[in-house]
DSSP file (Angstrom, degrees, kcal/mol; ACC not computed):
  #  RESIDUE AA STRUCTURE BP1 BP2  ACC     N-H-->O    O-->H-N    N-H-->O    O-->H-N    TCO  KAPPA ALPHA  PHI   PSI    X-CA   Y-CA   Z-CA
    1    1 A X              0   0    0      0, 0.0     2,-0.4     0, 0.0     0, 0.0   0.000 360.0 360.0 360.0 138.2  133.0   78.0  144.8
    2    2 A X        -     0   0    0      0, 0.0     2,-0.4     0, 0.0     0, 0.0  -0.793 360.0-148.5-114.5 145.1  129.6   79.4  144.8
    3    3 A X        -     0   0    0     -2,-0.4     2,-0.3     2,-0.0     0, 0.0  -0.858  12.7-159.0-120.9 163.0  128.8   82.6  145.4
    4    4 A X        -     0   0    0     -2,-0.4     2,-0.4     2,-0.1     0, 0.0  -0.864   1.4-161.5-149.1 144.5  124.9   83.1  147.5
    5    5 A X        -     0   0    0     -2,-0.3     2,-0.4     2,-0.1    -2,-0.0  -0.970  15.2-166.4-127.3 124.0  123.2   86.9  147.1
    6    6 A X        +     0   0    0     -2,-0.4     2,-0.2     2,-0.0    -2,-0.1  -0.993  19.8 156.7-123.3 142.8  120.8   86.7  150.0
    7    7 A X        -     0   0    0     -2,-0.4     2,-1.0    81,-0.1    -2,-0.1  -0.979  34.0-138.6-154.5 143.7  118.2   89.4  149.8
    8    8 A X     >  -     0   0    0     -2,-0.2     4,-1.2     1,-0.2     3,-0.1  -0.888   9.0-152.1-114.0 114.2  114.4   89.4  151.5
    9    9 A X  H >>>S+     0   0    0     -2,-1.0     4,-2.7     2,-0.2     5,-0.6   0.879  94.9  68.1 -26.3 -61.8  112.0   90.9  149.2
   10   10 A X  H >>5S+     0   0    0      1,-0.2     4,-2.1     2,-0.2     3,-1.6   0.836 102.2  47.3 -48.8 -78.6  109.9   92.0  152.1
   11   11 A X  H 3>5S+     0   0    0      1,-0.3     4,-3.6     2,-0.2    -1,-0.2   0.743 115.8  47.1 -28.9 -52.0  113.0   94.8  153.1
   12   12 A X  H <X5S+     0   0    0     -4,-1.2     4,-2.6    -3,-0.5    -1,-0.3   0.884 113.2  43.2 -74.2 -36.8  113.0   95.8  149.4
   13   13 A X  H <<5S+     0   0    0     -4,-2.7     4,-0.3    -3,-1.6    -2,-0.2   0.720 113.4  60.0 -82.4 -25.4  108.7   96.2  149.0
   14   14 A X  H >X<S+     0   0    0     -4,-2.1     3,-1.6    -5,-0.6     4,-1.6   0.969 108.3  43.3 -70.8 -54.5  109.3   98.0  152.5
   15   15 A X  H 3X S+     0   0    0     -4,-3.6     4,-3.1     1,-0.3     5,-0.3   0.906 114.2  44.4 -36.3 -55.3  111.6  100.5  150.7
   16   16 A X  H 3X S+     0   0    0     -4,-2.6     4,-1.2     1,-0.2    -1,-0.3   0.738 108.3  57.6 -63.9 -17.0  109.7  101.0  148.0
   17   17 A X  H <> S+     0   0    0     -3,-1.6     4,-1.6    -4,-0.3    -1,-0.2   0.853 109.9  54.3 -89.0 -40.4  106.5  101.4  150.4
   18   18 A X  H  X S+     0   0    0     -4,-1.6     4,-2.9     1,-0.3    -2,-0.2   0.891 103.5  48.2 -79.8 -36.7  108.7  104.3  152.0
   19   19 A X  H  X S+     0   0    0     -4,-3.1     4,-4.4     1,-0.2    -1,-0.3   0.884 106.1  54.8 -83.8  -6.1  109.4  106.2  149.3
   20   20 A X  H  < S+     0   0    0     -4,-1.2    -2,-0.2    -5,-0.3    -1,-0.2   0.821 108.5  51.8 -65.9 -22.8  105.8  106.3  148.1
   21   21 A X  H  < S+     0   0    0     -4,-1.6     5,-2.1     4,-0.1    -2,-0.2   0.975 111.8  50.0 -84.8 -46.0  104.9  107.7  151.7
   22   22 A X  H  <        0   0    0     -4,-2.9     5,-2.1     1,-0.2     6,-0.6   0.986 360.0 360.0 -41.0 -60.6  107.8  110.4  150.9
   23   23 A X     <        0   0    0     -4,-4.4    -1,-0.2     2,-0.2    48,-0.1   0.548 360.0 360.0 -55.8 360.0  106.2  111.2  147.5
   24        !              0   0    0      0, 0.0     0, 0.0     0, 0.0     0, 0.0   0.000 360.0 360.0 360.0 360.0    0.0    0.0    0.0
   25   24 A X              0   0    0      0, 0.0     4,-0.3     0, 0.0    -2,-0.2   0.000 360.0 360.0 360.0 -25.8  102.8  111.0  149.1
   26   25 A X        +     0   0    0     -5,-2.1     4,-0.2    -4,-0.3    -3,-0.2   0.692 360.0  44.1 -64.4 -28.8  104.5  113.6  151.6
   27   26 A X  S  > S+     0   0    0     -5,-2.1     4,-1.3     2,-0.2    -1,-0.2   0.434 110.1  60.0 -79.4  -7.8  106.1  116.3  149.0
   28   27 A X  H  > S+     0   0    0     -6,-0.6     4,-0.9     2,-0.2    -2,-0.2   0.739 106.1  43.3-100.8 -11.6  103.1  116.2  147.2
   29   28 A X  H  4 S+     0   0    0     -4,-0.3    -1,-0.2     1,-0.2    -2,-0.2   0.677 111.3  49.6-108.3   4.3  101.1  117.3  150.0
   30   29 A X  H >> S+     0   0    0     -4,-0.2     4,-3.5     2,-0.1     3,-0.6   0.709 108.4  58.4 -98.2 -12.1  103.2  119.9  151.2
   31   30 A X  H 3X S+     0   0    0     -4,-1.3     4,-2.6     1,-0.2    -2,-0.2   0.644 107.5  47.3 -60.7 -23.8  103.3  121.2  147.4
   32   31 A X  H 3< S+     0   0    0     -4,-0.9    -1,-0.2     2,-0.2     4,-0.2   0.568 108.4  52.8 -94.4  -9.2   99.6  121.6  147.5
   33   32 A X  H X> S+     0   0    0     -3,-0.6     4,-4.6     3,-0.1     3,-1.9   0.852 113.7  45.5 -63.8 -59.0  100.2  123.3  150.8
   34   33 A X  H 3X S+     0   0    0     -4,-3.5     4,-2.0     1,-0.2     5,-0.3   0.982 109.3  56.6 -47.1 -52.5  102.8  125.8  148.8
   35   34 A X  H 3< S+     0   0    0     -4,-2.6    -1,-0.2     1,-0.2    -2,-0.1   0.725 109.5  40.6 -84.1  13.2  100.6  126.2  146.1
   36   35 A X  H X> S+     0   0    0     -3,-1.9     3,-2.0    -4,-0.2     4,-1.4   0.823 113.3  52.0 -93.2 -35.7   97.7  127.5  148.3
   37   36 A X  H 3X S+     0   0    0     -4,-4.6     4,-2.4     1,-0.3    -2,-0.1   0.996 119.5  40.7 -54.2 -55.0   99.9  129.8  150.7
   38   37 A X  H 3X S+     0   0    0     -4,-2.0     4,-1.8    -5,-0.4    -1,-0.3   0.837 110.1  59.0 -66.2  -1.9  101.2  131.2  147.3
   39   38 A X  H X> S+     0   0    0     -3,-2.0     3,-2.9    -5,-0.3     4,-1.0   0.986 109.3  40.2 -81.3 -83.6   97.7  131.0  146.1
   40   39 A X  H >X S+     0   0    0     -4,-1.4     3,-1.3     1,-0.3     4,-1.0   0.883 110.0  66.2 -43.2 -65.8   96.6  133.4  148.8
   41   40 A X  H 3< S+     0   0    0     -4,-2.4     4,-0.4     1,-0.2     3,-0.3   0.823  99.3  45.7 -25.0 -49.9   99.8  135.4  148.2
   42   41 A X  H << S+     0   0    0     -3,-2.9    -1,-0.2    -4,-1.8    -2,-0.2   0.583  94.6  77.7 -99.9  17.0   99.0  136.6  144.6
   43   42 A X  H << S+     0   0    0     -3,-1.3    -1,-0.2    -4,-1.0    -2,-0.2   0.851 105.9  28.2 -75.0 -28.6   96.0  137.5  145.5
   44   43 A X  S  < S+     0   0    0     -4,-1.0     2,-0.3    -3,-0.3    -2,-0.1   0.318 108.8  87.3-106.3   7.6   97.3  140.5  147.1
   45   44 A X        +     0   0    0     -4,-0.4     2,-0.2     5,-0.1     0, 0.0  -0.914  42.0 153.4-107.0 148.5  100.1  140.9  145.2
   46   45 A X        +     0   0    0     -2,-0.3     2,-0.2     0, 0.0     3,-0.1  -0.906  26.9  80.7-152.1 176.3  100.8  142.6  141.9
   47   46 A X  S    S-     0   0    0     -2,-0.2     4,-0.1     1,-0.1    -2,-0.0  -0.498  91.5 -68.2 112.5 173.9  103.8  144.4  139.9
   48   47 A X  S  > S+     0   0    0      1,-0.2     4,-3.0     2,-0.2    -1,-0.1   0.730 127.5  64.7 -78.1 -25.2  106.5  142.9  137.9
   49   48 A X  H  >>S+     0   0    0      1,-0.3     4,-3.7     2,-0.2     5,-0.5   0.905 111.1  43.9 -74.5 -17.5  108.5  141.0  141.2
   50   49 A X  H  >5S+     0   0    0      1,-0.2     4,-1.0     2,-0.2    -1,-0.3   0.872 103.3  56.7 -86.5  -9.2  105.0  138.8  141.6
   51   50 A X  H  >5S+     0   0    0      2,-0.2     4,-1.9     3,-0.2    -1,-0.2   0.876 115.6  43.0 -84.3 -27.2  104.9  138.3  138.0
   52   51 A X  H  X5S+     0   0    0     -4,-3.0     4,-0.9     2,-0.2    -2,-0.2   0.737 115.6  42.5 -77.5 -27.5  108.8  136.7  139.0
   53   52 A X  H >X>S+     0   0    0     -4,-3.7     4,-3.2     2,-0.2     3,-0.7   0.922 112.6  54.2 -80.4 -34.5  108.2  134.8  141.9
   54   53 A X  H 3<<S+     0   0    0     -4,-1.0     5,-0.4    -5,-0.5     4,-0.4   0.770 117.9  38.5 -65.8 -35.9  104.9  133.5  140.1
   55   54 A X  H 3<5S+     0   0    0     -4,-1.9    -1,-0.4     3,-0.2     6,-0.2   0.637 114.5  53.3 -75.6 -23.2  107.3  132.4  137.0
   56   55 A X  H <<5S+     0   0    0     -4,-0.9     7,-0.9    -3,-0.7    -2,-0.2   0.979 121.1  36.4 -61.7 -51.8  110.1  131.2  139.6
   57   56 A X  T  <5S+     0   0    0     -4,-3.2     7,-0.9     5,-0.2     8,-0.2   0.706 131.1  21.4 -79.1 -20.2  107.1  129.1  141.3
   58   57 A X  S   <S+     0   0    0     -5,-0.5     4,-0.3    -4,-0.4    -3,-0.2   0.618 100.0 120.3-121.0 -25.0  104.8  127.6  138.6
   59   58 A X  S    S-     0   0    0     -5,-0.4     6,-0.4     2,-0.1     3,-0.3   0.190  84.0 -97.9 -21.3 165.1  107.5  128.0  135.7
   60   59 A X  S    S+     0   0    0      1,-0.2    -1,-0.1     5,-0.1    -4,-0.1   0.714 128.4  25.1 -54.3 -29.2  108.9  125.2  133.6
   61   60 A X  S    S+     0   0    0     -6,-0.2    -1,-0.2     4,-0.1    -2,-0.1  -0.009 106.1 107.4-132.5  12.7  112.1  125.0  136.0
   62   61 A X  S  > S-     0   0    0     -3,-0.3     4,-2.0    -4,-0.3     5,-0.4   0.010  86.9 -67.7 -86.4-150.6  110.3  126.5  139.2
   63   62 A X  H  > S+     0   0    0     -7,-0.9     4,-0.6     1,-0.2    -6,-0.1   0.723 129.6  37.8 -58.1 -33.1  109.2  125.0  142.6
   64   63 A X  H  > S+     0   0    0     -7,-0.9     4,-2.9    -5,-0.2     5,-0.3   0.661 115.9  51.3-103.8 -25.6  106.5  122.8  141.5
   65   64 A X  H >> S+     0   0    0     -6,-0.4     4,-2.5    -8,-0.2     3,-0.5   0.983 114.8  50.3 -52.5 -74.0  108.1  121.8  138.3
   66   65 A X  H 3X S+     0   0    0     -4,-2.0     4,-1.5     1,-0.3    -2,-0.2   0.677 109.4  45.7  49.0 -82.3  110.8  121.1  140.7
   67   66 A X  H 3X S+     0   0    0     -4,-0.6     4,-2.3    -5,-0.4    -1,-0.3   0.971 116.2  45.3 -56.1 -67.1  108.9  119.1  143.1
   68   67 A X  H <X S+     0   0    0     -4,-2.9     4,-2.4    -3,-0.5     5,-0.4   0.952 104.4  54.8 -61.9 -49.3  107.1  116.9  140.5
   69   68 A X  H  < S+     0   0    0     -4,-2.5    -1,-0.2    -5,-0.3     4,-0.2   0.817 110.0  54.6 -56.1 -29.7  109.6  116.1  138.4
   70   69 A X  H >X S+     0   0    0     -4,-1.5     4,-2.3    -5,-0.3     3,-0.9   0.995 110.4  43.0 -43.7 -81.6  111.2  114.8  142.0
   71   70 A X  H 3X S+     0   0    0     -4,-2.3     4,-3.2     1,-0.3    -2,-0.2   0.753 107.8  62.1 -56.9 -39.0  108.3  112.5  142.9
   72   71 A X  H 3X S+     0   0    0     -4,-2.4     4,-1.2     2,-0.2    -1,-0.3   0.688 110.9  43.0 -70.0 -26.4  108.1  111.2  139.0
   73   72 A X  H <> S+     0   0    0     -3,-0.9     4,-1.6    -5,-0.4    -2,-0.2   0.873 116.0  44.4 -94.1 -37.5  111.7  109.8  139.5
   74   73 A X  H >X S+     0   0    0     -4,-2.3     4,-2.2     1,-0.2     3,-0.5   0.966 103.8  62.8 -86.2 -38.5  111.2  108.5  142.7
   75   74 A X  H 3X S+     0   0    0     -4,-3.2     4,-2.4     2,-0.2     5,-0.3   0.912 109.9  41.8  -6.6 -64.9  108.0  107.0  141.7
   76   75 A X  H 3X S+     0   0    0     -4,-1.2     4,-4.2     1,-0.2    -1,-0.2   0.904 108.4  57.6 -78.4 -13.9  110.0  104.8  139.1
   77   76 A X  H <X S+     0   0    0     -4,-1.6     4,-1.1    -3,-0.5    -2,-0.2   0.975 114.9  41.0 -60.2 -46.3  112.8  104.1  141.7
   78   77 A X  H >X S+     0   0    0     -4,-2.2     4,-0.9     2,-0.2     3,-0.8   0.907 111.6  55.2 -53.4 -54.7  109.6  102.7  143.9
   79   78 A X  H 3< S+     0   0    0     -4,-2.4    -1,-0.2     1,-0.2    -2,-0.2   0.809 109.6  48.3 -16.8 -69.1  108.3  101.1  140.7
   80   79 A X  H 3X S+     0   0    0     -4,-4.2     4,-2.2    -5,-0.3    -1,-0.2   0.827 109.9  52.5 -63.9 -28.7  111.9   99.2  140.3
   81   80 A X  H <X S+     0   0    0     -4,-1.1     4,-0.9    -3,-0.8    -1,-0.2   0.773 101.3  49.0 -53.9 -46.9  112.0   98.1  143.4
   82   81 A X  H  < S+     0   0    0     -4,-0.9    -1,-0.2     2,-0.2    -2,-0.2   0.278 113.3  60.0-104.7  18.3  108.8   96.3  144.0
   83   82 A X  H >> S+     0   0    0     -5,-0.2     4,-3.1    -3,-0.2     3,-0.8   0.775 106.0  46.5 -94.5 -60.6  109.9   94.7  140.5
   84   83 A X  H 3X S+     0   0    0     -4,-2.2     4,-1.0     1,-0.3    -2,-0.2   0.659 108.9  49.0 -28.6 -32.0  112.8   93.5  142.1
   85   84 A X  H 3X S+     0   0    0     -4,-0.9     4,-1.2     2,-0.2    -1,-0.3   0.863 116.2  45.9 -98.7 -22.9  111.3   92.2  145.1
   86   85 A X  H X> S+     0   0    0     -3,-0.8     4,-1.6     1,-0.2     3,-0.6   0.985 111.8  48.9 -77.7 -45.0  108.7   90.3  142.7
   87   86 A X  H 3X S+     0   0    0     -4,-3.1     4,-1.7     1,-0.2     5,-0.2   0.863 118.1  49.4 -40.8 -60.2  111.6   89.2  140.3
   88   87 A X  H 3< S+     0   0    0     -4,-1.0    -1,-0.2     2,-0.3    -2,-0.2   0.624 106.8  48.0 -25.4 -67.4  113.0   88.1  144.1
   89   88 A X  H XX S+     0   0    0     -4,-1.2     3,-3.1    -3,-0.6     4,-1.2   0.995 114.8  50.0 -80.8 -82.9  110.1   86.3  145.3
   90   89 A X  H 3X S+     0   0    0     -4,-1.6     4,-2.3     1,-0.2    -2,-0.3   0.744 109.9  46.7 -23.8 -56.1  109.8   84.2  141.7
   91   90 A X  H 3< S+     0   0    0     -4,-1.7    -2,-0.2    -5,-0.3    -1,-0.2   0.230 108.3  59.4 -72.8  -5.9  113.0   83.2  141.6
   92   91 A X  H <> S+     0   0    0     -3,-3.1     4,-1.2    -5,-0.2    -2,-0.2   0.907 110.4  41.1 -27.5 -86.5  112.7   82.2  145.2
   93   92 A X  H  X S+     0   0    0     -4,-1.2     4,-1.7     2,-0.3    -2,-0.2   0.770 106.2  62.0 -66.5 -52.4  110.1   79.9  144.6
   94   93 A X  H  X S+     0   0    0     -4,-2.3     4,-2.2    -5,-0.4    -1,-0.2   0.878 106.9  45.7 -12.7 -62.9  111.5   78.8  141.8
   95   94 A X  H  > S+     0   0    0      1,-0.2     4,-1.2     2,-0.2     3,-0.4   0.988 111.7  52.7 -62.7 -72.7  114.3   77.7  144.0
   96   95 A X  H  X S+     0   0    0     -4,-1.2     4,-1.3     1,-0.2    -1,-0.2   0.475 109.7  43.6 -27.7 -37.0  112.1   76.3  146.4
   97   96 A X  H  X S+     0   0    0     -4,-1.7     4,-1.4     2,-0.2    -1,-0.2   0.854 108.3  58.8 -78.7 -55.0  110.0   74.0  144.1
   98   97 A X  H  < S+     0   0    0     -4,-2.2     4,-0.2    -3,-0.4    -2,-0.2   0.787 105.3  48.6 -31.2 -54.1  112.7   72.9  142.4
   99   98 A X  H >< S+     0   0    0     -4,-1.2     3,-6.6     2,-0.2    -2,-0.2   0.971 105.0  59.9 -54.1 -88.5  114.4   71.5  145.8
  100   99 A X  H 3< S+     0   0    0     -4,-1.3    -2,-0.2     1,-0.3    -1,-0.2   0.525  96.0  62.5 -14.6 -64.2  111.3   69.8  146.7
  101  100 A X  T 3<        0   0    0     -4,-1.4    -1,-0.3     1,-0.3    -2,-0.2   0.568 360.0 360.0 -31.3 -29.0  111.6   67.8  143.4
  102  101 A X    <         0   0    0     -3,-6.6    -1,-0.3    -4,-0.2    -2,-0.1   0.567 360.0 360.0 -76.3 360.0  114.7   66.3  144.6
């Protein structure tokens, strides 16, 4: 009994294509956040701006946050459009192979 994975690369390289337009999308509303907050401590002072200002740019705040996001899904994209190449090789593979017969 043979067991068949059928999978189209193109579906998988689409995925991957989408989350790079998500990452390209958090990253540009993070550069939106950091000018509104930008503008923000410009007219703020005292110890609660010095805490949202560590909340937001900290090691574990908003932008940390954010990047550290986009860097994971970045290699999820990464694997993917390895996967559809593995895909696509091993395809062809299949395909050349046939011919020969």
């Amino acid at each position: 009994m043979s067991v068949y994975i059928e999978l189209n690369h193109k579906d998988i390289e689409s995925a991957a294509s989408k989350i790079e337009d998500n990452i390209k999308e958090m990253n540009k509303i993070k550069g939106s956040a950091e000018s509104q907050v930008g503008l923000l401590k410009g007219a703020w002072d005292g110890s609660d701006s010095e805490e949202f200002k560590h909340s937001f740019e900290g090691d574990s705040g908003v932008l940390a946050t954010i990047k550290n996001a986009c860097d994971r899904l970045q290699v999820r994209a990464d694997f993917l459009k390895f996967c559809a190449d593995v895909y696509k090789s091993a395809q062809s593979d299949a395909v050349n192979k046939a011919r020969k017969l």
